[in-house]
N, C-alpha and C positions, 0 to 999 in steps of 0.2 A: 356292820360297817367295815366295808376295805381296809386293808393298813397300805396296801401297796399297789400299786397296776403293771402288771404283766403284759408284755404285747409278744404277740407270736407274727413274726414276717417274712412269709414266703412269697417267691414270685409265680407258684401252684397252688394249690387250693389253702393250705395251711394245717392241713389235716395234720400231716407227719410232724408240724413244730409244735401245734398245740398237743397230738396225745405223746412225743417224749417229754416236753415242759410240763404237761400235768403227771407224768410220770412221777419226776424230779419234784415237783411242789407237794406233794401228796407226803414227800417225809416230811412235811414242816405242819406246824400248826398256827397256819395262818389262812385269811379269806380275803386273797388277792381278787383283784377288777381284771377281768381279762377281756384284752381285745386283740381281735384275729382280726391283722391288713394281709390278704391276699391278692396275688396278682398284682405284685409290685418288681414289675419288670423293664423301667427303665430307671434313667439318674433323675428324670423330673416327679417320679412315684417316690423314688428314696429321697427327695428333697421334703417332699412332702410330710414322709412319713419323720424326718428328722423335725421339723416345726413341729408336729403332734405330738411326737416324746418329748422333746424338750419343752413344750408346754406345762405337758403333765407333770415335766421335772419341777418346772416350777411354782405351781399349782399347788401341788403337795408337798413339795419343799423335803423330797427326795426322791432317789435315783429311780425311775422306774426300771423294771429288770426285760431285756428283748431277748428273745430265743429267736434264729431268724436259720431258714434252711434254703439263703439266696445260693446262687449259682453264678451268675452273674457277677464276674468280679468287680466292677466298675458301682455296680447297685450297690455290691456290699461293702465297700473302698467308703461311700457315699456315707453311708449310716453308720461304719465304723469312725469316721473321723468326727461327724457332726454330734452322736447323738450321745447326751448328758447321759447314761443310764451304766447298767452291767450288762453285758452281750454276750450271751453266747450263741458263739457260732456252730451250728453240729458238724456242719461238714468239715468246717475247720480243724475241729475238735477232732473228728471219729474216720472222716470219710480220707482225708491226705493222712496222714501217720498209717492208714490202711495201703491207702497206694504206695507210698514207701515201702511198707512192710511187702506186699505182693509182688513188687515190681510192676504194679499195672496202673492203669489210669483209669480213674470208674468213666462210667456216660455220662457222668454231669447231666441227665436230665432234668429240665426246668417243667417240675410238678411230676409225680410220679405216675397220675390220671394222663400226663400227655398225651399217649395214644393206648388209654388202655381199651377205650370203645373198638376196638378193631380186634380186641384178642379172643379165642375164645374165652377163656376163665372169664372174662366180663361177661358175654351173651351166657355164659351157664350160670354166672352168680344171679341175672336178672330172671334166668327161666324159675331158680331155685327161691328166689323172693314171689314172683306171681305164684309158683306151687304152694307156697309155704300159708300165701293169703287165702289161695282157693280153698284150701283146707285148714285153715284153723277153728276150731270149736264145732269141730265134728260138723261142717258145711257139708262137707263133701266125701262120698266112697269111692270115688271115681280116681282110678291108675294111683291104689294105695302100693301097690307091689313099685312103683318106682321110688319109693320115700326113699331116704336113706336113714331117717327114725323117725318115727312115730310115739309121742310126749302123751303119757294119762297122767292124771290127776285130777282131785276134787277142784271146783271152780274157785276160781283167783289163785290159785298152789303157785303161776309163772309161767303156764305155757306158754303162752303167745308171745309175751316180748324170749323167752330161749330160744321160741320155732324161728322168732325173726330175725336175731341175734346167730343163729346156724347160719340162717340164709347169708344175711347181707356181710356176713364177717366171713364165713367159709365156703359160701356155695352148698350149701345142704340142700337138699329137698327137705324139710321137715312139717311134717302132719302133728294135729295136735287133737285129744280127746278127750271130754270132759267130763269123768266118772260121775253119774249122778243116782239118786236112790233106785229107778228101775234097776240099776245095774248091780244094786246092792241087794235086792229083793231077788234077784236070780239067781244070784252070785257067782256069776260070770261076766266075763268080758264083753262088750259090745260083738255082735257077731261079726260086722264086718272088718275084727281085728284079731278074728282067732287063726286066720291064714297069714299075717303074717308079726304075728309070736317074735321074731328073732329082732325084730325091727324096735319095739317095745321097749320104752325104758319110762319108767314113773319117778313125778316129781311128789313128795308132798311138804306139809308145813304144820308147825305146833297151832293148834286148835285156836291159842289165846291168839295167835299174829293172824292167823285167818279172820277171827271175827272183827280185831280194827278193820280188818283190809274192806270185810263186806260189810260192817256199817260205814265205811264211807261209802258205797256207793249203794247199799239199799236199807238208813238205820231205820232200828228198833224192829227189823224183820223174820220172822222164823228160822230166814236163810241166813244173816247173819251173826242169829244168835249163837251161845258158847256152846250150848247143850247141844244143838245141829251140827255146829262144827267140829265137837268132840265126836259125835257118833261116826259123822264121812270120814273123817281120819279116819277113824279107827278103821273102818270098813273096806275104806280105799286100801290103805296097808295093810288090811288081813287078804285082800283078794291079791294083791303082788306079790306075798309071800305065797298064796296058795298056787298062782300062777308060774311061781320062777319069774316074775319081773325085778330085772334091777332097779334100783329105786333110789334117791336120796331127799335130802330135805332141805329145801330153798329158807328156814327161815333166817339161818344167816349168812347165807350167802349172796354175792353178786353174781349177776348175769353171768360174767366175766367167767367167775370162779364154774358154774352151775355147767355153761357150754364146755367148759375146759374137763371137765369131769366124763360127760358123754360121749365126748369125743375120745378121750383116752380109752373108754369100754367098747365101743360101735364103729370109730375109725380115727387108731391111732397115728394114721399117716398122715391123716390132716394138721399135726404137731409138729410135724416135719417138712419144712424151708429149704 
C-alpha cells in the first residue's frame, strides 16, 4: 500500500524528473504512487495538473510531493502558487544558481528529446538497438567484428536486458552468447567468437539465483535444476578463466551497476560527459 503519491511534471517527456525524483526517493523507505504528467506546456495543462494534486491532497489527507523540470515560467508560476503539495523545482534548484555561478544562461530547452531525432548520437543509439536485437542469443554471426562487446554466459546469467541496457542507455552495438553444454564438451568457445577475443566480456551468476530464475520459466526441469545449474557455472567460469575473459557475477547486481562495470573495462569513455 502507498503512503504517499509523487508526481513528476514536465512539459518533455518526463523522463529527467522521474529518474532524478526516483534518484532522491530511493534513500527513503517508503512505496510512494507515482504519476508522470508529461507534456504540460501551457497555463491550461498546469491548471489541470493543479486540480489533480490538489485532489489527491485531499483524498489522502496529505501533501502529495511534485518534482517538476517546467521551463516555462508562466506553467510553472501556475503550479507553484496553486498546488497543496512539496515542489521541487530542478531547474530551480540546480540549473539558475548554475547560470549564476557561470555567468551564462542555459537553453532552457522544453524536453530534452526536443530535437534529439535529428542528431546523430540518436540514429547511432537506434542502429545500436536493432544491432543489439539482431543478435541476441547467438541469432546471428553476421558483422560480429562491428560489436562493440560481445556478452557470454550460461542462459538467464542477464545478457539480453545488459546488451539492451548498452544499446539503448549508450549506443553500444552489443552481441550476446549463450554458453551451453556443446560448448562445454569441447571446451571451447563458440567458433564464431574466437576472432574476436578482445571484444568478450562474461557474465555469470550463483547456481542457487539461476535455478529460481529457470524454474520460473521452465519448472521442475533438468535445465533448471540445481545440479545442472551448478555444473554450467562451473564450466562457464572455468572456460573464462582458461580463455582470459573478463567475467563478473550479475547475482547481485543491477543492470545499472553490471553496464557500468563493462563499460569501465571495454570503453571507459563512455563515463565521460
Amino acid at each position: 500500500m502507498h503512503t504517499r503519491t509523487v508526481f513528476f511534471v514536465s512539459d518533455g517527456t518526463g523522463i529527467t524528473a522521474e529518474t532524478f525524483g526516483n534518484a532522491i526517493l530511493a534513500q527513503f523507505e517508503f512505496k510512494p504512487r507515482h504519476v508522470r504528467l508529461p507534456f504540460i506546456d501551457s497555463v491550461d495543462k498546469a491548471h489541470q495538473v493543479v486540480r489533480q494534486v490538489n485532489h489527491t491532497a485531499e483524498v489522502e489527507g496529505r501533501k502529495p510531493v511534485v518534482f517538476t523540470t517546467l521551463v516555462n515560467v508562466e506553467v510553472l508560476q501556475v503550479i507553484e502558487e496553486g498546488c497543496k503539495a512539496m515542489l521541487l523545482d530542478m531547474f530551480g534548484t540546480f540549473v539558475r544558481p548554475l547560470e549564476i555561478e557561470l555567468g551564462m544562461k542555459s537553453s532552457h530547452r522544453v524536453g530534452r528529446f526536443a530535437d534529439v531525432s535529428k542528431s546523430q548520437e540518436y540514429h547511432d543509439r537506434i542502429e545500436a538497438i536493432n544491432y543489439s536485437l539482431a543478435h541476441d542469443d547467438g541469432q546471428s554471426n553476421r558483422d560480429l567484428e562491428q560489436a562493440d562487446v560481445i556478452l557470454v554466459g550460461v542462459s538467464r546469467s542477464g545478457k539480453t536486458p545488459t546488451s539492451l541496457y548498452l544499446a539503448m542507455q549508450h549506443g553500444l552495438k552489443a552481441a550476446n552468447y549463450p554458453l551451453i553444454p556443446e560448448d562445454f564438451e569441447r571446451r571451447q568457445l563458440p567458433a564464431a567468437l574466437t576472432a574476436q577475443r578482445q571484444k568478450i566480456f562474461g557474465l555469470s551468476i550463483l547456481p542457487e539465483r539461476l535455478c529460481e530464475i529457470r524454474n520460473e520459466r521452465r519448472p521442475n526441469s533438468k535445465y533448471a535444476s540445481l545440479e545442472n545449474c551448478r555444473m554450467e557455472v562451473a564450466e562457464a567460469e572455468a572456460m573464462m578463466r582458461r580463455e582470459g575473459i573478463r567475467w563478473l557475477s550479475t547475482t547481485t547486481k543491477s543492470i545499472e551497476e553490471i553496464a557500468t562495470t563493462i563499460l569501465q573495462e571495454i570503453r571507459p569513455e563512455r563515463l565521460e560527459y
